[in-house]
C-alpha positions as CSV (number, residue, x, y, z in Angstrom):
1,X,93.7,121.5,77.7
2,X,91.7,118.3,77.4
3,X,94.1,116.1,79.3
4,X,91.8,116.3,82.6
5,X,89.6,113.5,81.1
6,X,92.0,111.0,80.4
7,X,94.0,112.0,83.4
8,X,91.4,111.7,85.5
9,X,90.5,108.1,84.6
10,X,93.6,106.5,84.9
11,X,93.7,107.1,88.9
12,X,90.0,106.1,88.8
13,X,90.8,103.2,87.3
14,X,93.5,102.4,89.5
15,X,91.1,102.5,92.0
16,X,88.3,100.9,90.9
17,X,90.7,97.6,90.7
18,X,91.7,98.0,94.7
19,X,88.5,98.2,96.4
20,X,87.5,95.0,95.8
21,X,90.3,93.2,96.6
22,X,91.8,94.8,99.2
23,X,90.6,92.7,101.8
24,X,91.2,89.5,99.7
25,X,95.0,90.6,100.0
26,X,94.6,91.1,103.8
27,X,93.0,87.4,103.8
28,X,95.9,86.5,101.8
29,X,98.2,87.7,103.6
30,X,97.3,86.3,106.7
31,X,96.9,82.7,105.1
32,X,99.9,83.1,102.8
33,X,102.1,85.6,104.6
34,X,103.0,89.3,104.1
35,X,106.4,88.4,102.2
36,X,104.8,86.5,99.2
37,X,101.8,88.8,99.1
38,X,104.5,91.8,98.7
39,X,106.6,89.6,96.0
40,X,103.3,88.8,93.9
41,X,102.3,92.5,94.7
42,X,105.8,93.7,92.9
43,X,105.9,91.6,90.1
44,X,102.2,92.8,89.0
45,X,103.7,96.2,89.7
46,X,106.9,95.4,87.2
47,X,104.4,93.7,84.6
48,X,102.1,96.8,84.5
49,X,104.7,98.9,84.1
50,X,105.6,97.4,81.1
51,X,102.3,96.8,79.8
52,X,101.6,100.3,80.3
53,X,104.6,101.7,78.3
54,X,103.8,99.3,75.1
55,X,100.2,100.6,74.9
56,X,98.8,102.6,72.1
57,X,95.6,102.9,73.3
58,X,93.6,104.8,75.8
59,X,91.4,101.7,77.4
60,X,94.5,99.1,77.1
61,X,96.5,101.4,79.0
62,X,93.0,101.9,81.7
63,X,93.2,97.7,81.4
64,X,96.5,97.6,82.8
65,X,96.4,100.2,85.6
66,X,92.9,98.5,87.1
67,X,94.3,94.8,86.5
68,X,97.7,94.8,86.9
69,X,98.8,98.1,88.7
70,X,95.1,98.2,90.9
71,X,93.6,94.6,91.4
72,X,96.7,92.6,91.4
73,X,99.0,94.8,93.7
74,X,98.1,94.0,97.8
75,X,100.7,96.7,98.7
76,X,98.0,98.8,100.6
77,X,96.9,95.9,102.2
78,X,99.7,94.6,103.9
79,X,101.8,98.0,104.5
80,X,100.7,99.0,107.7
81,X,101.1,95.3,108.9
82,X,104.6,95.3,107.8
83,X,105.4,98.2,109.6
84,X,103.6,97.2,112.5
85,X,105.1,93.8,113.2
86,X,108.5,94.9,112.0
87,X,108.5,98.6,113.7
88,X,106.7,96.8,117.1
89,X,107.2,100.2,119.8
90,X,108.8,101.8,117.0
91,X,106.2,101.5,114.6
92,X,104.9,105.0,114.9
93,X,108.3,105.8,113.2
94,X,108.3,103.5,110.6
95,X,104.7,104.1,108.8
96,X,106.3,107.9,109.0
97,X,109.7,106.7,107.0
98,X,107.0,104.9,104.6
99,X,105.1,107.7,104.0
100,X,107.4,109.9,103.3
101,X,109.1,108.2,100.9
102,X,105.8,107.4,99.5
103,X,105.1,110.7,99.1
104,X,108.8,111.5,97.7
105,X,108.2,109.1,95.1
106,X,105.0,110.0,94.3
107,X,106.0,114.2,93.5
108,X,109.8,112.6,92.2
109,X,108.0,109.6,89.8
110,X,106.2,112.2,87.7
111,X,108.9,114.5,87.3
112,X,111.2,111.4,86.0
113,X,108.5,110.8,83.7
114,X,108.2,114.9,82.5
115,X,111.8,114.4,81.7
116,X,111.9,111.0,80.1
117,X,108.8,110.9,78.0
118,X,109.1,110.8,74.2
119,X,113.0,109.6,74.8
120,X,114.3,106.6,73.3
121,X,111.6,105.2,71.3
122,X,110.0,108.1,69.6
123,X,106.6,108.3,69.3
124,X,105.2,104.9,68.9
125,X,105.7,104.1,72.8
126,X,106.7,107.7,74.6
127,X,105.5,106.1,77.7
128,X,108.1,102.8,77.2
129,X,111.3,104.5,79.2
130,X,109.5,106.3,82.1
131,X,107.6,102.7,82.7
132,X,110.7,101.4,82.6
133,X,112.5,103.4,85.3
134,X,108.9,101.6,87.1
135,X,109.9,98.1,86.4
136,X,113.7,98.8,87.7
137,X,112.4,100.3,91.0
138,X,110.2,97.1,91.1
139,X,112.7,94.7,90.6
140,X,115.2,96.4,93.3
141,X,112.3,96.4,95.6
142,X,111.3,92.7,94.7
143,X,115.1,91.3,94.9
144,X,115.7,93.5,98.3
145,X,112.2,91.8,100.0
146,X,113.3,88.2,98.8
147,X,116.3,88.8,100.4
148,X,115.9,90.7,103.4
149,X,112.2,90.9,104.8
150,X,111.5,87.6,107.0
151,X,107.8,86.4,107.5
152,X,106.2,88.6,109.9
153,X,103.0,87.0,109.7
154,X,102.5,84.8,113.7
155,X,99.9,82.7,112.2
156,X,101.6,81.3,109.8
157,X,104.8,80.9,111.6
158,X,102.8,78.9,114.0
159,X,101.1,76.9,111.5
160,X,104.6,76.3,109.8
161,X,106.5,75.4,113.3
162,X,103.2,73.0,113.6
163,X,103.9,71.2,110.3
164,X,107.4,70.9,111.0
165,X,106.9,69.1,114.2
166,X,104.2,67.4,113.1
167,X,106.3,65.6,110.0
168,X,109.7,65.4,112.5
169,X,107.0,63.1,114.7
170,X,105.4,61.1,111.8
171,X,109.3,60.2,111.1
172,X,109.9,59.1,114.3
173,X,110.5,55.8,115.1
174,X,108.2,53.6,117.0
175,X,110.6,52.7,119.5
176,X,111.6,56.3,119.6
177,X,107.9,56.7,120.8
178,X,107.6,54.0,123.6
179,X,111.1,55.5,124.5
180,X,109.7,59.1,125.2
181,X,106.2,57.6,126.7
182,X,108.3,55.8,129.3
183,X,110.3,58.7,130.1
184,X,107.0,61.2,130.5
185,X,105.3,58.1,133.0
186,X,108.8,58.4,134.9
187,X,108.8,62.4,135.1
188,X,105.1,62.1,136.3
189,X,105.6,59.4,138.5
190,X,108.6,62.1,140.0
191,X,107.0,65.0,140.6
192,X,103.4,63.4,141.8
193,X,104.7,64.6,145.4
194,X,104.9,68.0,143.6
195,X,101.9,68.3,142.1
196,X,100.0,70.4,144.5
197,X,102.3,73.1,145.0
198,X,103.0,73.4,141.8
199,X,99.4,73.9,140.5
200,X,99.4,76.2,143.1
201,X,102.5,78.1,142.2
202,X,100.7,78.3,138.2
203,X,97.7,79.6,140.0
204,X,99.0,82.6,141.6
205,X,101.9,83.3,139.3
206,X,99.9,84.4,136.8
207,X,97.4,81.6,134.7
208,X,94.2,83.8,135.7
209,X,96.0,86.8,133.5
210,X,97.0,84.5,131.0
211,X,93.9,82.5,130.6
212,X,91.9,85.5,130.1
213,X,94.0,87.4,128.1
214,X,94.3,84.0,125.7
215,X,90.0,84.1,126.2
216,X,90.0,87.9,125.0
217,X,92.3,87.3,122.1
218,X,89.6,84.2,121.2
219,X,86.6,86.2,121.7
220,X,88.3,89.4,119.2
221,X,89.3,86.7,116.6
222,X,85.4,85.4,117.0
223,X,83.7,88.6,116.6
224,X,81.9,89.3,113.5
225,X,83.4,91.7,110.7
226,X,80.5,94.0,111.1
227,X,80.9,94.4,114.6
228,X,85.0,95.2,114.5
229,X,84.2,98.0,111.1
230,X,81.3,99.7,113.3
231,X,83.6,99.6,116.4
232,X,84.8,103.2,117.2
233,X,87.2,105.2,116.4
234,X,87.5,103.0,113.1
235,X,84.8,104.8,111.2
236,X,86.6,108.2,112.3
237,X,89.6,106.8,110.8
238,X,88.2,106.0,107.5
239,X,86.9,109.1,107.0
240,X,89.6,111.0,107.6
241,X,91.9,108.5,105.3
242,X,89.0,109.4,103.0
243,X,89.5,113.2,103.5
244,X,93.1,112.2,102.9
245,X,92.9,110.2,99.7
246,X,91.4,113.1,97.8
247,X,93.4,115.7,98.8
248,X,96.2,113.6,97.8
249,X,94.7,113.0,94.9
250,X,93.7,117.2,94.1
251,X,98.0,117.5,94.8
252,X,99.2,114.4,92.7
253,X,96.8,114.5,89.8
254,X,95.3,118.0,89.6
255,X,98.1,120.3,89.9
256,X,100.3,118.5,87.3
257,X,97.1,119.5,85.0
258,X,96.6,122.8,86.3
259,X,101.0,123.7,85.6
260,X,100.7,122.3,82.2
261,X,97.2,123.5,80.8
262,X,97.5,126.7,78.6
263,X,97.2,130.2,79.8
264,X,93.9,130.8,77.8
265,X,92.6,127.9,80.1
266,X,93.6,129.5,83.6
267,X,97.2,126.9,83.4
268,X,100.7,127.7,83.8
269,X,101.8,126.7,80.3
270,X,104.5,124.9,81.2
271,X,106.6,122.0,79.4
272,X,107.3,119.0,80.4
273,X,110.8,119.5,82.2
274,X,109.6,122.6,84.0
275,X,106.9,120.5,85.3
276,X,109.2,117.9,86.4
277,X,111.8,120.8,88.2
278,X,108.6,122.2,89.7
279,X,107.1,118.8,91.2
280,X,111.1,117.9,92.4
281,X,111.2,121.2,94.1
282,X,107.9,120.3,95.6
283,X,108.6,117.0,96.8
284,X,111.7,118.1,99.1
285,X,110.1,119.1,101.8
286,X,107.1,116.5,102.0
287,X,109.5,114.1,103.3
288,X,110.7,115.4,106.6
289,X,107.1,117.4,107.0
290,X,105.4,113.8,107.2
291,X,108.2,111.9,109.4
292,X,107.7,114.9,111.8
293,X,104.5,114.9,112.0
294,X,104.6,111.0,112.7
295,X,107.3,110.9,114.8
296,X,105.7,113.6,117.0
C-alpha cells in the first residue's frame, strides 16, 4: 500500500534525465548519425539494466534510471526520424508498427518482471533476472541495428561522400590534375557553339523550381528555433503528446498499483503472477488497436 511513492519516482526520474537532453540527441544525431546515436542509446539501456538489478537502494536504483536509462538513451529523439527516412510514403505505417510494439512491450515487460522477480538470486538482488531479460532485449536490438540499419541521416552522408572525394583528390596525382584540366578546356572549348541553347534549355526545364525550392530549403534551415517551436500546428501537437504521455503514464504506472494494493486500500489484492496474466491479457489488443488507428 505504500508502493505509490517509490513507484511514482522512478518514472519521474526517468524523466527528469530526458528533458534536457533530448534535443542534444537530435543535434547528435544529425552531426553523428541516427545509427550510432541508437547504438550508444542501447548500450546505456543494457548498462542500466544491469545497474538497476544489482541495486540495493532506493536513490541508486533513481541514479540509474535518470543517468543511464533517462539522460543517456536518445531513443525518443531519433525514433520518429528513423521511421521517417526509412518508412518515406510509408512512414505513416511504420511509426504505427513502432508504437504498437512499444506499447506491447511496455504492458508484456512488467508482466515478465511480475513473474520473474525474486527468481534466481533470492532476496539480495530480486530485481537482477527481470533486468536481465532488459539487457538481452538490448543486446538483440543493438547486434540487429549494427547489422542491418544503414545511415539514414542526408547530412552526414553528404558530408561523408564530401570527405571521400575530397581525400581521393588530395591523392591524385599532379599530372592526373593537368590531365583532367585539359580535358575540361577541351569539353568547353566543344560545346561553346552550344552554350546558348543549352542555358536556355536549363532555364525553362525547370532551374526556376529548383533554385527556389533549394532557396526555401536554405531559408527553413536559417530560421530561428523559436520561430519553427511557435510555428502552428506544432504547439497543438505537443500538447496533445502531453495529454498522451500522462495518460500513458495513469495506464503503465497507476494501474499496476491500483491491481496490487490491498483491498482495505480500494486495490485488487492481487500477486505478482496475476498481475502479470492481467497486464498480458491487456496488452493483446493495444497492438493492432494502435496500427489501426495509424494506418487509417
Amino acid at each position: 500500500d505504500r508502493a505509490g511513492f517509490v513507484a511514482g519516482l522512478l518514472p519521474t526520474f526517468l524523466i527528469m534525465g530526458r528533458i534536457p537532453t533530448a534535443a542534444l540527441w537530435g543535434v547528435a544525431a544529425d552531426r553523428f548519425g541516427r545509427r550510432r546515436v541508437l547504438l550508444l542509446s542501447l548500450s546505456s539501456i543494457a548498462a542500466g539494466n544491469i545497474f538497476f538489478g544489482l541495486s540495493r537502494s532506493l536513490w541508486l536504483a533513481l541514479t540509474v534510471r535518470c543517468l543511464l536509462l533517462g539522460a543517456l538513451n536518445g531513443w525518443t529523439s531519433v525514433m520518429v526520424l528513423l521511421c521517417g527516412e526509412l518508412g518515406g510514403d510509408r512512414q505513416a505505417d511504420v511509426i504505427g508498427y513502432v508504437f504498437s510494439t512499444g506499447q506491447l512491450l511496455n504492458l508484456v515487460g512488467p508482466a515478465l518482471g511480475g513473474f520473474t522477480y525474486g527468481v534466481g538470486f533470492g532476496p539480495t538482488f530480486p530485481a537482477l533476472l527481470p533486468s536481465l531479460l532488459g539487457v538481452g532485449v538490448a543486446m538483440v536490438a543493438f547486434t540487429a541495428t549494427a547489422l542491418y540499419l544503414p545511415e539514414t541521416s542526408k547530412s552526414l552522408l553528404a558530408r561523408q561522400e564530401s570527405q571521400r572525394r575530397q581525400r581521393a583528390s588530395e591523392h591524385r596525382s599532379e599530372a592526373e590534375r593537368r590531365q583532367l584540366e585539359a580535358d575540361q578546356m577541351l569539353a568547353q572549348q566543344t560545346s561553346s557553339t552550344h552554350s546558348t541553347h543549352a542555358r536556355e534549355h536549363e532555364t525553362g526545364a525547370g532551374g526556376p523550381p529548383e533554385a527556389a525550392e533549394a532557396a526555401a530549403e536554405a531559408k527553413e534551415a536559417d530560421a530561428p528555433l523559436c520561430s519553427v517551436l511557435c510555428r502552428r500546428p506544432l504547439p497543438l501537437v505537443a500538447t496533445l503528446r502531453a495529454a498522451q504521455g500522462m495518460t500513458m503514464f495513469a495506464v503503465f504506472d497507476m494501474v499496476p498499483l491500483w491491481a496490487i494494493a490491498s483491498l482495505r486500500a480500494g486495490g485488487l489484492a492481487l500477486g505478482e503472477e496475476q498481475l502479470g496474466m492481467m497486464l498480458t491479457a491487456a496488452g493483446a489488443g493495444s497492438p493492432l488497436f494502435t496500427r489501426n488507428l495509424l494506418w487509417a
